[in-house]
N, C-alpha and C positions, 0 to 999 in steps of 0.2 A: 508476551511481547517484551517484558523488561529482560530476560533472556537473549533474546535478540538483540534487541538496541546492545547490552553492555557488550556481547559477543562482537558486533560489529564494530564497537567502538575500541575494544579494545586488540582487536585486530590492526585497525589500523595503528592506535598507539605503539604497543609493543611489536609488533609482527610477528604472529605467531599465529601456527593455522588450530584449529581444534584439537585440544590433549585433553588428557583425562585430568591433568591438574585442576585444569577451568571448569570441568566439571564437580569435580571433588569440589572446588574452594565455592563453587556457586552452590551446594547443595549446603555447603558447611556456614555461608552466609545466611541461605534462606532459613535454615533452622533457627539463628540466630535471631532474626527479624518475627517468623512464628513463636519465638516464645514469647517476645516485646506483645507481638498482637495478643497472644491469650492473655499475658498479664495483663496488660491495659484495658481490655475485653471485660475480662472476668473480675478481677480484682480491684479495679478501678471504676466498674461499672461505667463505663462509658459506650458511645453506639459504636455500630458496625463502620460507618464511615469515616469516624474516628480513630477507629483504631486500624485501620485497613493505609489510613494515611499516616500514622504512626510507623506503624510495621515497614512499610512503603522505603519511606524517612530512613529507619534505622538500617532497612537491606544497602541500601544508596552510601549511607554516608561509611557503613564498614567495608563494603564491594567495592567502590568507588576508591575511595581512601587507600585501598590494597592494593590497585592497579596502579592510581598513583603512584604509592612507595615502589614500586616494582619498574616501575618507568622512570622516577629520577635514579633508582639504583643501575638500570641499563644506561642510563645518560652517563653514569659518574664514571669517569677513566680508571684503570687501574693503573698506579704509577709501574714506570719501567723500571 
């Protein structure tokens, strides 16, 4: 589902229809966020639901944050 929502959402932001970029960078966020979860999991001894909204959290704010910078750099004009 969070595949989805970001898919759609960032469709409408940037316009762009499905590339293998958005795939690459969503597989290279999620590893990103799975290793937060194991650490937090494992190493911090904390529960499943804990760390599940951890992980959550961190996929969100580097995924997110990426499309962002990728949308105000579409915004920004290149001078003539």
């Amino acid at each position: 589902l969070l595949l989805i929502f970001t898919y759609r959402a960032t469709r409408h932001l940037v316009r762009f229809d499905f590339l293998p970029s958005f795939t690459l960078s969503t597989i290279f966020f999620a590893v990103l966020a799975s290793g937060a979860n194991w650490y937090v999991l494992h190493m911090l001894h904390t529960g499943v639901f804990v760390s599940l909204l951890i992980c959550s959290l961190v996929f969100s704010i580097l995924y997110l944050g990426g499309i962002g910078g990728v949308w105000l750099l579409s915004k920004k004009k290149l001078p003539e």
